[in-house]
C-alpha positions as CSV (number, residue, x, y, z in Angstrom):
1,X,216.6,119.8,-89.9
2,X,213.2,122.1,-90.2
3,X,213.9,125.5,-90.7
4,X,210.8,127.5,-90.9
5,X,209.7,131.3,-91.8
6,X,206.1,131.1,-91.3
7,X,204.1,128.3,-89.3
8,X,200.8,127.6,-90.3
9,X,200.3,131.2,-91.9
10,X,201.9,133.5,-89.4
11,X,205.0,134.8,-90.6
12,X,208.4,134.4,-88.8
13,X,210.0,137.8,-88.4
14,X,213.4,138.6,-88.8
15,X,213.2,140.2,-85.3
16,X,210.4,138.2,-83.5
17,X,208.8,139.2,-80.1
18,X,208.6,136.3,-77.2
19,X,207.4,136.3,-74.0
20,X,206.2,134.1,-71.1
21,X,202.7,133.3,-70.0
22,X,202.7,136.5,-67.5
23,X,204.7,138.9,-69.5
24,X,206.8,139.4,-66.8
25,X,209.9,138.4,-70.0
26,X,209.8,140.3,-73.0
27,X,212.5,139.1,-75.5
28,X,213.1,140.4,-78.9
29,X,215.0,137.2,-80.7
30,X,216.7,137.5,-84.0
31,X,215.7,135.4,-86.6
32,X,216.7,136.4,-90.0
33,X,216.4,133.1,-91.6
34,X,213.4,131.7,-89.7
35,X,212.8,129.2,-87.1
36,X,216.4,126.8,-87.4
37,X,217.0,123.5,-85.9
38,X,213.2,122.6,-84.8
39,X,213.3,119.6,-82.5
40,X,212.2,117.7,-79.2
41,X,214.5,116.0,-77.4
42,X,214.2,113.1,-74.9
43,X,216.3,114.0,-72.1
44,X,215.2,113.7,-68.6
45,X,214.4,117.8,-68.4
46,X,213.0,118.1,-72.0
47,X,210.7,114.7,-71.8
48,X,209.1,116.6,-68.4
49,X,208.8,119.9,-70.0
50,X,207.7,119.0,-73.7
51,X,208.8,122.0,-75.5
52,X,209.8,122.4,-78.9
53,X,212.9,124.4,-79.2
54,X,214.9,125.8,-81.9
55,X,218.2,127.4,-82.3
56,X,219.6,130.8,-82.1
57,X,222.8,132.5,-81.2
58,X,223.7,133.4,-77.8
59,X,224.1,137.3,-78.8
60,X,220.4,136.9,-80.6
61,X,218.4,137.4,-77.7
62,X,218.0,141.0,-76.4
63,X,215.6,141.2,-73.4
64,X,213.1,144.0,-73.4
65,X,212.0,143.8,-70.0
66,X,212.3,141.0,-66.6
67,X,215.9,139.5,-67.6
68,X,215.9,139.7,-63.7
69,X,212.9,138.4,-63.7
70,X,214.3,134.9,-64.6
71,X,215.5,132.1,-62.3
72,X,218.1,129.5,-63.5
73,X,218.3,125.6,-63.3
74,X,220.9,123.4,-64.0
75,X,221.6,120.0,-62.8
76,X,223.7,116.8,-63.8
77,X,227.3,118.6,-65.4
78,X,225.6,121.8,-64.3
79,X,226.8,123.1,-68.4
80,X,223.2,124.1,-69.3
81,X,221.6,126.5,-68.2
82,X,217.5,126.2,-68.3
83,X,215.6,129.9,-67.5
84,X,212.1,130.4,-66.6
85,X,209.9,132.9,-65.7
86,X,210.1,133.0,-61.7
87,X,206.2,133.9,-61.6
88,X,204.7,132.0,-64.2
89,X,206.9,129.1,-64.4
90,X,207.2,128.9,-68.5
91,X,210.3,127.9,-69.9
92,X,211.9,130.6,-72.1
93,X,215.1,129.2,-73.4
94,X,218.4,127.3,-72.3
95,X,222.1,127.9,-72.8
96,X,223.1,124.1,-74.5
97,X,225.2,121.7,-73.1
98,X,226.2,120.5,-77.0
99,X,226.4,123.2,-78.4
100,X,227.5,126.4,-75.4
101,X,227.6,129.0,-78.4
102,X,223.7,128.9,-78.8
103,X,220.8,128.9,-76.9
104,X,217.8,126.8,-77.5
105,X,214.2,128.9,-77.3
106,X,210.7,127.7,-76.6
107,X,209.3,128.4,-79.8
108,X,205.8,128.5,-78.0
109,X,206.9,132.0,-76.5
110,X,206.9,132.9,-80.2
111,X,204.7,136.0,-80.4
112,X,201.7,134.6,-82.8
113,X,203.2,131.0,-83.2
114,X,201.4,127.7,-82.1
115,X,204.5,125.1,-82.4
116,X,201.5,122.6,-82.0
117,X,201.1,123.2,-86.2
118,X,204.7,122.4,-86.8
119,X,204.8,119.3,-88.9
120,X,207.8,116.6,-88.7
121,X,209.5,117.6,-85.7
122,X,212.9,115.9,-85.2
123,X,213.4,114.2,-81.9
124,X,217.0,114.2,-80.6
125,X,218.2,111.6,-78.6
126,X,219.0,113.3,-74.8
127,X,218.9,110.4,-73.1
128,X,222.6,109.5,-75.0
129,X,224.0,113.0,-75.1
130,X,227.1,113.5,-77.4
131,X,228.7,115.0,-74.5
132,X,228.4,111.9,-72.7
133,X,230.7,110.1,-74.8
């Protein structure tokens, strides 16, 4: 598991602006221990979208501004639920089918953070969910 508090010289603060393209979302997330649980994973909706997510708690996202501005997707079991901004189309983060406790956040709507200079990225294996069994 990666757990990072900087990437590539930009620190990771404990409470970490993130946004989509537009700006039309503006989250503060809570990260006192960094970036935790860096990963891709190869599920239909995750190989399309190719985001690297991370981990966080569902009470450690506060929305500054456009929670309303957010529309929801969910498909197969219909347990996760994938946001995006309704104007720019960037994903922000998804409630997870695993794990319903947590979200998982782009970490490219990191203020400051390119995920592109995150080194060793674990893939996890969607296709064969541990729901699914």
């Amino acid at each position: 598991m990666v757990n990072l508090t900087e990437v590539n010289g930009v620190e990771v603060m404990p409470k970490h602006r993130a946004s989509c393209h537009c700006g039309s979302v503006v989250m503060e997330l809570s990260l006192p221990k960094g970036i935790q649980d860096v990963r891709r994973c190869d599920c239909s909706m995750c190989r399309r979208r190719g985001a690297i997510v991370a981990s966080i708690n569902l009470g450690d996202i506060q929305f500054i501004q456009g929670e309303h501005e957010l529309s929801v997707y969910q498909f197969n079991t219909k347990t996760a639920k994938h946001y995006f901004c309704r104007h720019c189309g960037i994903y922000t983060h998804h409630q997870r089918r695993s794990n319903p406790n947590q979200f998982g956040f782009n970490v490219a709507c990191l203020a400051g953070i390119n995920p592109l200079k995150i080194d060793q990225v674990k893939l996890y294996d969607g296709v064969n969910h541990p729901a699914d069994s």
